[in-house]
VOZA-710903 format. One record per residue (C-alpha): x, y, z; residue number from 1. Coordinates in Angstrom, 3 decimals. Layout:
! VOZA-710903
X_Y_Z_NUM $
...
END
This chain:
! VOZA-710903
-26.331_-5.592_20.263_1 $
-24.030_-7.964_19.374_2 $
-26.127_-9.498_16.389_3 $
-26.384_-5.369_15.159_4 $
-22.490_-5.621_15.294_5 $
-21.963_-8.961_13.683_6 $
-24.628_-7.710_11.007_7 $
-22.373_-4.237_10.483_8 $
-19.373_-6.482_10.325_9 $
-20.685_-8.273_7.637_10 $
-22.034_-6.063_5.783_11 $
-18.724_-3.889_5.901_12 $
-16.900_-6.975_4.734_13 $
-19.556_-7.214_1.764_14 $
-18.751_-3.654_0.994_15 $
-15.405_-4.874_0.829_16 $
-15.354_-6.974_-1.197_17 $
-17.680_-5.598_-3.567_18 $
-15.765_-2.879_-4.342_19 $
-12.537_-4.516_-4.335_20 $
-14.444_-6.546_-7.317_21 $
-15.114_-3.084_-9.109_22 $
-11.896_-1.439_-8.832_23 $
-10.627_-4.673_-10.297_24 $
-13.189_-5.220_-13.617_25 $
-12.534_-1.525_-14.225_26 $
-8.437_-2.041_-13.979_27 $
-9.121_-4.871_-15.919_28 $
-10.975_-3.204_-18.761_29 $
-8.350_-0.035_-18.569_30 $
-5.108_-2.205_-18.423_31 $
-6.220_-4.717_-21.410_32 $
-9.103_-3.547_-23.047_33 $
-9.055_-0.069_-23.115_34 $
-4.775_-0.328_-24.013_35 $
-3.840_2.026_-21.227_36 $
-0.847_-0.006_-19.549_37 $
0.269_2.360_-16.651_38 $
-0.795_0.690_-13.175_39 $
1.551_2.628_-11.001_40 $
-0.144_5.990_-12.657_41 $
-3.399_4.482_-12.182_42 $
-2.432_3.569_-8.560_43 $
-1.442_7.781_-8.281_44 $
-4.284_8.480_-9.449_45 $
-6.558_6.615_-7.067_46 $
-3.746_7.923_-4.091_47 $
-4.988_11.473_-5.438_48 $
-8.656_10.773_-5.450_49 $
-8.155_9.291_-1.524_50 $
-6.262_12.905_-0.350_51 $
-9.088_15.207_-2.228_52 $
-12.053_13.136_-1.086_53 $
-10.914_12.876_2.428_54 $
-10.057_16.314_2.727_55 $
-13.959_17.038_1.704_56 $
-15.166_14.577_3.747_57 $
-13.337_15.409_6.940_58 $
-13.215_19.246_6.465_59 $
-15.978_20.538_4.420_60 $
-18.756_17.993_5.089_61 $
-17.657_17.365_8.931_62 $
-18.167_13.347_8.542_63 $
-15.777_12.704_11.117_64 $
-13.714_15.192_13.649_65 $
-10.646_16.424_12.272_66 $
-7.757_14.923_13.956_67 $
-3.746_16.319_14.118_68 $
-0.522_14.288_14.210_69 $
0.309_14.410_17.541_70 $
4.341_13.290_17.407_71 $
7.501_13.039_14.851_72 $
6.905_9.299_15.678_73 $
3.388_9.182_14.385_74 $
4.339_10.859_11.189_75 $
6.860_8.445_10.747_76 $
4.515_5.149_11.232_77 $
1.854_7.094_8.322_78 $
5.101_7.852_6.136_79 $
6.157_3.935_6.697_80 $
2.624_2.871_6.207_81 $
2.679_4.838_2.804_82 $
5.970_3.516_1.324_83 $
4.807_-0.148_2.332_84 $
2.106_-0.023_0.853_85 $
3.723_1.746_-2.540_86 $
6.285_-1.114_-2.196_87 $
3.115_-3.558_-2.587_88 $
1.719_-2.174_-6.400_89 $
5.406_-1.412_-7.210_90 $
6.591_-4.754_-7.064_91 $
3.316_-6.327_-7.704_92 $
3.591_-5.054_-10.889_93 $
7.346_-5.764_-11.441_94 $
6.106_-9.137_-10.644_95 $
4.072_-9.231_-13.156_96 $
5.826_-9.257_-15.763_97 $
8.057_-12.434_-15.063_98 $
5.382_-14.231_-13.851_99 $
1.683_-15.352_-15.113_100 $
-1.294_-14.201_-13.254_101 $
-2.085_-17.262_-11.967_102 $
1.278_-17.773_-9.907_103 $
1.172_-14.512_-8.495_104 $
-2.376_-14.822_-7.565_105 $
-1.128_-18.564_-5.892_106 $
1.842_-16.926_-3.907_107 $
-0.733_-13.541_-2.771_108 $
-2.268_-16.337_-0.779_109 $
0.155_-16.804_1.876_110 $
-0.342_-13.109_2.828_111 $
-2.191_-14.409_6.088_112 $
0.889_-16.192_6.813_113 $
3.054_-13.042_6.554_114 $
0.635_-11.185_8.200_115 $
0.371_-13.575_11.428_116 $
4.278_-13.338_11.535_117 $
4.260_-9.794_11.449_118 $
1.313_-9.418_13.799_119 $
3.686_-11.339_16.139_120 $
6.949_-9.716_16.297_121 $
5.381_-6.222_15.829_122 $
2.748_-6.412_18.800_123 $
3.290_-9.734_20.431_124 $
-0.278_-10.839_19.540_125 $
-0.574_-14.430_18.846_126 $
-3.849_-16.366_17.547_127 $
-5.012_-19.624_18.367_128 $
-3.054_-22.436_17.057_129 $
-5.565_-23.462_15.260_130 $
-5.147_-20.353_12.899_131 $
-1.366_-20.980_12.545_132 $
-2.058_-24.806_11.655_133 $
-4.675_-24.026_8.947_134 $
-2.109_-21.302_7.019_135 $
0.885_-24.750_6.859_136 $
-1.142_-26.091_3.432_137 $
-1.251_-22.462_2.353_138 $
2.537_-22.176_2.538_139 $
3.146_-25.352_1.348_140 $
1.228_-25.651_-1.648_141 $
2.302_-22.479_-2.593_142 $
5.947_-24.169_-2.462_143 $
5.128_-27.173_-4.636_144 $
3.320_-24.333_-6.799_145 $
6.884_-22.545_-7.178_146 $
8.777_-25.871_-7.889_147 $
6.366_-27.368_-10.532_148 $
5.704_-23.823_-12.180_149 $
6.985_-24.197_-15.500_150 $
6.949_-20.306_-15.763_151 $
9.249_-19.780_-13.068_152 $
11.134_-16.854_-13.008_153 $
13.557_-16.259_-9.739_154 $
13.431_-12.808_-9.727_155 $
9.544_-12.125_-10.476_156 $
9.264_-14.499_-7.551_157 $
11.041_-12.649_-5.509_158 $
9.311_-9.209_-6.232_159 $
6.308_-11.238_-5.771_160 $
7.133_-12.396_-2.242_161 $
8.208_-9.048_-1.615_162 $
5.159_-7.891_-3.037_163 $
3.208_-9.930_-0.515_164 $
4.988_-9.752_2.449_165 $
4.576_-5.586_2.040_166 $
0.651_-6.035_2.155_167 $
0.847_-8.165_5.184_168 $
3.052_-5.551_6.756_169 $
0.881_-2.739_5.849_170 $
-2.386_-4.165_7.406_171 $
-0.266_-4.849_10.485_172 $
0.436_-1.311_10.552_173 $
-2.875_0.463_9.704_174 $
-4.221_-1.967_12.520_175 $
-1.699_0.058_15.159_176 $
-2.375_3.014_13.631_177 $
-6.376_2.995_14.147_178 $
-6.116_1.425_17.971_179 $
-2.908_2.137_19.583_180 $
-4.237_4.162_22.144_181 $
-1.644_6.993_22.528_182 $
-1.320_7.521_18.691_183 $
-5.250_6.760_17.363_184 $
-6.543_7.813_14.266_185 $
-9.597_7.012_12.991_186 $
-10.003_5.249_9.560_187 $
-10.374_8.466_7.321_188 $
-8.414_10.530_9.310_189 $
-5.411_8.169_8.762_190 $
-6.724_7.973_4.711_191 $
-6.388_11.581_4.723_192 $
-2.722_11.599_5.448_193 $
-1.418_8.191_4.428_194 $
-2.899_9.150_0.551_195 $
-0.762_12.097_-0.361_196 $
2.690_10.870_0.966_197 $
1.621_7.684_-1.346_198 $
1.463_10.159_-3.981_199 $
4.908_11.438_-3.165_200 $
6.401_7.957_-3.388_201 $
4.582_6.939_-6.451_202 $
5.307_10.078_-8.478_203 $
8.872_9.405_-8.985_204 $
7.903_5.543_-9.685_205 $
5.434_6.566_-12.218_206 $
8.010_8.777_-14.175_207 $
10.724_5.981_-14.162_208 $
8.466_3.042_-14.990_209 $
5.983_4.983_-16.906_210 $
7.966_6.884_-19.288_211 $
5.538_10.171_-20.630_212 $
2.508_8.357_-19.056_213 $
1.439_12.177_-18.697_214 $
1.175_13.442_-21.755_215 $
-0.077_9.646_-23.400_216 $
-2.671_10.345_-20.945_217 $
-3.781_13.844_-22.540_218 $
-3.612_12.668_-26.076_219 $
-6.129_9.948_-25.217_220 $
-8.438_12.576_-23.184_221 $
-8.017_14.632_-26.688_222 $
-9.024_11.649_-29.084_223 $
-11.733_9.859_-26.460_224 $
-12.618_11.793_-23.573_225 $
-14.735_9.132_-22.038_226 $
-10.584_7.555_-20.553_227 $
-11.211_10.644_-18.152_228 $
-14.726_9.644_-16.760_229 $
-13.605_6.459_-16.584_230 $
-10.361_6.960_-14.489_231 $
-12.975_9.533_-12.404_232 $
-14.788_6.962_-11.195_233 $
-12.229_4.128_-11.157_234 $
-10.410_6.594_-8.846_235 $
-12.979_7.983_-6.677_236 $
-14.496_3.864_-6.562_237 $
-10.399_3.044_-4.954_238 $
-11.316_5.907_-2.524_239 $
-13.930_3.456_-1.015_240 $
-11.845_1.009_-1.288_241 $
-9.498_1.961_0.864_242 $
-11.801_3.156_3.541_243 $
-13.611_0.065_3.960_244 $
-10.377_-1.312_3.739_245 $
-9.232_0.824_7.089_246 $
-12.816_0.109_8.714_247 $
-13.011_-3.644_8.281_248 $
-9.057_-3.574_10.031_249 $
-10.524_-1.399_12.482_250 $
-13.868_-3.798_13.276_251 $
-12.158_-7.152_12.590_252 $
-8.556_-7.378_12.786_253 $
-5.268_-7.357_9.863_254 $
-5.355_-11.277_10.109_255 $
-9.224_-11.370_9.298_256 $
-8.435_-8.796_6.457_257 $
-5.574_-11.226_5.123_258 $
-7.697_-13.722_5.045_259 $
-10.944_-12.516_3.493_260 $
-8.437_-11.611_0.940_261 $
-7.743_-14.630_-0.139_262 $
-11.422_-14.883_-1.189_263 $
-11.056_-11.834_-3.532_264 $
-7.146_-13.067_-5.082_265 $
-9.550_-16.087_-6.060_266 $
-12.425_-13.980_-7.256_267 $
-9.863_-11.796_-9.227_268 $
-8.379_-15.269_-10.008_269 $
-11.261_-16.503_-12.113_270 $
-11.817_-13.106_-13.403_271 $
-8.526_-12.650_-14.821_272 $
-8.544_-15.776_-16.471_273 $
-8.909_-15.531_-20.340_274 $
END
């Protein structure tokens, strides 16, 4: 049993990370290639693509029962874990443009840091000190990074940090979310309603950032209509995503997650590079 387990675990985390790897050649290709420069809209679009799919998955094909928000209290811990996690691609991308890829790929590392902090105060739960003690060169390289960067930019740092901190705090949250005992949801229950309040948050983002990223959209379905197959499946591939995402917190724990991401900021390290 427990080698069936560990093999499931594993092959979740492959899963993962897989299509982690996807989502990101495909933003890749849209962002730069292709010329369509809207992340947040792209980030919608994928928040859109998590409600319908759900919603199919849970209702019309029965995958999993369907489960009701039992308290004011819960809805407010799914509404917070949506605006974290809006505040995370938000100020990712702000970040972005003060600072190269590489730096903000360097700082995304000490999200395991963040993440043990906030595992801490939020639910008390501490690790072995031997996890703490491995995440000090983390930190601190990532604070020689900052002080020898000669791209440094005080305020794209700052988003940055934000930027990390908020996806540290949402995998402390989605981790509560799927065990707390009195509030449980299971991983695409919690999908299901976490995705459309992220759509809520993001629309008014899109429209300030993303000046008429609506109707640029259209007239590049008009002239190529292979941008809406491609944002199809780009969207529908984030839906995955995000549940294995939900299941791997759910199997491992949000430190493990962290962690394991720190793999994929290095994959999509070397794959960003020019």
């Amino acid at each position: 049993m427990k080698t069936t387990s560990r093999l499931f675990t594993i092959g979740l985390v492959g899963s993962w990370y897989s299509s982690n790897i996807g989502v990101l050649l495909l933003n890749k290709y849209l962002l730069s290639n292709y010329g369509f420069k809207y992340p947040i809209f792209l980030t919608m679009c994928h928040m859109t693509a998590c409600s319908l799919l759900s919603y199919v998955a849970i209702v019309w094909m029965k995958m999993v029962p369907m489960q009701t928000i039992r308290s004011r209290l819960q809805f407010f811990k799914i509404s917070a874990l949506s605006l974290v996690f809006c505040v995370s691609v938000v100020f990712g991308n702000i970040s972005l443009r003060f600072l190269p890829v590489s730096f903000n790929q360097a700082v995304g590392a000490t999200t395991p840091f963040f993440t043990a902090v906030f595992a801490y105060l939020m639910t008390l739960k501490r690790e072995a000190w031997l996890t703490y003690v491995t995440l000090i060169p983390v930190v601190t390289g990532v604070i020689i990074a900052s002080g020898g960067e000669p791209s440094f930019h005080l305020f794209g740092f700052i988003m940055c940090v934000a930027a990390t901190a908020a996806r540290a705090l949402k995998s402390v949250l989605q981790g509560i979310l799927l065990s707390s005992e009195g509030e449980k949801l299971n991983s695409m229950n919690l999908l299901l309603y976490m995705a459309p309040i992220a759509v809520v948050f993001l629309l008014p983002a899109t429209l300030i950032m993303e000046d008429n990223v609506v109707g640029i959209t259209l007239a590049l379905a008009r002239d190529d209509i292979k941008i809406v197959w491609y944002l199809l499946f780009n969207s529908a591939l984030a839906y995955f995503v995000n549940l294995t995402n939900f299941l791997v917190t759910k199997h491992t724990s949000a430190l493990t997650l962290q962690v394991s991401l720190v793999l994929i900021d290095f994959s999509k390290y070397l794959l960003l590079m020019p």
